[in-house]
N, C-alpha and C positions, 0 to 999 in steps of 0.2 A: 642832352638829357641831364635834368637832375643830378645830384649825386646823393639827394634824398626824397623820399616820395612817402608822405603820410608818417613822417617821423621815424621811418627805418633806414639805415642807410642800406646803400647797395652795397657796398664795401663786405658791409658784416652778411650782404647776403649772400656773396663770392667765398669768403672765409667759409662759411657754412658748408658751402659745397668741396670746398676743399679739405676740410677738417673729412668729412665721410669718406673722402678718400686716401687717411691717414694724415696731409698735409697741412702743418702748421707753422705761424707765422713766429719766429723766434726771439722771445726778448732777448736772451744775448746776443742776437743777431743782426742788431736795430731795427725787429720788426719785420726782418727780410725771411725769406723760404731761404733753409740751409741746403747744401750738396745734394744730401739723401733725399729729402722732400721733393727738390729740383728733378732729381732721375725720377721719383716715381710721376711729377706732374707729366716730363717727357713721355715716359713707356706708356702712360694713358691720357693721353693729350685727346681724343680721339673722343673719350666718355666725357671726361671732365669739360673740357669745351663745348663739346653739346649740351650737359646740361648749362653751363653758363650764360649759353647761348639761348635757350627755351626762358632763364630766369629775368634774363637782362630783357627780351620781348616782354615780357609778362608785364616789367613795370614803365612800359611805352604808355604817355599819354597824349591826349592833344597838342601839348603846350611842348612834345619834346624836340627838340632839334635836328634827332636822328629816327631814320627807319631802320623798320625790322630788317632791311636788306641791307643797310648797312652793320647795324650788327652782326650779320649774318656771315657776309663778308671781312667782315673783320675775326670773327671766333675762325671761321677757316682758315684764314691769315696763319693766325695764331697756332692752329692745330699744324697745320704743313710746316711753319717754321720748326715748330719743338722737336714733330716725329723728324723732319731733315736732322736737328743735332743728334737726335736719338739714336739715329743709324748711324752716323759719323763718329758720335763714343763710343758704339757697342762693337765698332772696326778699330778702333784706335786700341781698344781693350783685348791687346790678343798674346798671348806668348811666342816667341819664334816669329814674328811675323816673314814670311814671304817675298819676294819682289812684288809678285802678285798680289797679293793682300792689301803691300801698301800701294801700288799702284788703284786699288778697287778704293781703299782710304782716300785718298788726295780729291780721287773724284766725288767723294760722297762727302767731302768738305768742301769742295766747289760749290755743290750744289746747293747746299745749307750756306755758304756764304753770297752766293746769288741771290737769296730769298732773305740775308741780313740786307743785302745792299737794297732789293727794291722794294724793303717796310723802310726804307730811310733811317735805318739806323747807323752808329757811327763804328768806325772800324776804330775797338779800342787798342790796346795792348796783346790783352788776352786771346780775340779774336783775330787779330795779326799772327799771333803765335802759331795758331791753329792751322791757317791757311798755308804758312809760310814755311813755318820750321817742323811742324810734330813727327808730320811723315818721313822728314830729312832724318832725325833723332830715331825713330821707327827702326832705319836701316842703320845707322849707326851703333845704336848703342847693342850690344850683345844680350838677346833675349827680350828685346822691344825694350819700350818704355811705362807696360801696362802699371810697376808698382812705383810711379813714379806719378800717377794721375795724381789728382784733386783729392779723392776723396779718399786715394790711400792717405795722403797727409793727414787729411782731419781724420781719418781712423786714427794715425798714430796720435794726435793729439788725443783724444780719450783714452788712448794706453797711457799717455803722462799724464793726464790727469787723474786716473786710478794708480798709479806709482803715490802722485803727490797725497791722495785720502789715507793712501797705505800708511806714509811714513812722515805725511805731513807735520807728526808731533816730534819727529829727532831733529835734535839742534844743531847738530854736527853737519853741514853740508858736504863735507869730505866723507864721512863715515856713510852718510844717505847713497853720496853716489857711489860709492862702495858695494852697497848694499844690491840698489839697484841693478849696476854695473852685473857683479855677480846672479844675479837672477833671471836678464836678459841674456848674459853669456848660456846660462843651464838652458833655457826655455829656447831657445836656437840651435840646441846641440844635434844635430843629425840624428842620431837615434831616438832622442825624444819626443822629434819632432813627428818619424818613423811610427812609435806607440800612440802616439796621441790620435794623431792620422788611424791606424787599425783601432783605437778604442770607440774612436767619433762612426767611424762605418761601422760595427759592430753593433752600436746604440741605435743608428740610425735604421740596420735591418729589423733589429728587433722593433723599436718603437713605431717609424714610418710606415701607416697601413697602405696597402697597396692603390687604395683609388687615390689616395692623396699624393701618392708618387706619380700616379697618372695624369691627375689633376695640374700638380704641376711641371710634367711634358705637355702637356697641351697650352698650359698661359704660354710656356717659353714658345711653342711651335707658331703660338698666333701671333703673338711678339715678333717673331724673326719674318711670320710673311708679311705683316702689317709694318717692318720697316722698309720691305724690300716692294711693299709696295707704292710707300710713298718718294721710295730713291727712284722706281721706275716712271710715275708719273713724272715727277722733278726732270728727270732726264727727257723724255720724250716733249716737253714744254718747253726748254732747254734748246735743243736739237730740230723744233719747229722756228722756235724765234730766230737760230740760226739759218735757216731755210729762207725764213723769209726777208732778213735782211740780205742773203744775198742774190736775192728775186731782185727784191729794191734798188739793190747794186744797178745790178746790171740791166733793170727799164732803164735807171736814170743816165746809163751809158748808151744804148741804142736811143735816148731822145733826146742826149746832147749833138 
């Protein structure tokens, strides 16, 4: 298929569909979808694939190379891959974790790397890391390894970057981290952290009207069944293909 049809491209008509669902493609990012963007495409792989899938049909012509079934099968591809990691980060994101927990982890990163290996993708770093080591670190490190993700990091980057707009104009790099230093020790302090915590809940009863608290227990409640059910499909597909290789097994031993 094209990658233009009547002078539009398809490109900008993906972007489209992903701008309405807040994601955008980042110029300081070479163009790439950042962390944040990334988890919202995951948690709604589901919508946003469907409609990508109805837009990419739409500009099927005679002359295109693919069918609508193939698209089709490819946007679901797409959908079971992301919700797989989806459920696999929203385990790996836990405080205290469990024996259990991270034993339910390792498996739900199986499963999302079964569905890396058979779209033919390549086992990078990152994804080695995953499979290999997180849930090792899980149990290790005391208290998990949740602010140790990704996209704690790039939070902290935009805390240094609003350090750097703060005090970007003092010339003294010693006196800046001084400063700094000093403000991050305050803004840490137990207690502080204590009122802020009761000032943020306070605000939030008063401010947060009640359907919108409801509103959102209900995204989180579909959220959490729509991972658990794309980890249960993955597994029972899993758990067939192992069945029937070892059917396979053993005809190919009774007709030796």
């Amino acid at each position: 298929m094209s990658l233009r049809r009547n002078g539009r491209s398809i490109y900008s008509g993906i972007d489209k569909i992903l701008q309405r669902h807040g994601i955008e493609r980042c110029a300081y990012h070479g163009g790439q979808i950042n962390g944040v963007d990334v988890r919202t495409l995951m948690e709604n792989a589901k919508e946003i694939l469907g409609e990508i899938c109805v837009y990419l049909c739409n500009q099927l012509t005679d002359q295109s190379s693919v069918s609508a079934d193939d698209i089709g099968k490819l946007c679901k591809d797409c959908e079971e891959y992301l919700s797989l990691w989806d459920a696999a980060f929203s385990f790996v994101h836990e405080d205290n974790p469990s024996d259990d927990h991270c034993d339910k982890t390792q498996e739900r990163i199986d499963l999302a790397m079964n569905k890396h290996r058979e779209l033919g993708f390549n086992v990078t770093p990152k994804t080695h890391g995953m499979e290999k080591h997180v849930v090792d670190q899980m149990r290790r490190v005391k208290g998990g390894i949740k602010k140790l993700i990704e996209h704690w990091v790039e939070h902290y980057h935009q805390v240094g970057y609003r350090y750097g707009i703060k005090w970007g104009n003092q010339k003294n790099e010693k006196l800046k981290a001084e400063i700094r230093g000093r403000r991050e020790h305050t803004a840490s302090h137990p207690e502080v952290l204590k009122r802020l915590t009761k000032l943020q809940n306070n605000l939030r009863k008063r401010k947060t009207p009640t359907d919108v608290t409801a509103a959102a227990a209900e995204k989180k409640r579909i959220k959490t069944e729509r991972r658990t059910e794309y980890y249960e499909e993955a597994k029972a597909k899993r758990d067939q293909e192992a069945r029937n290789e070892a059917a396979m097994t053993l005809t190919s031993m009774f007709d030796s």
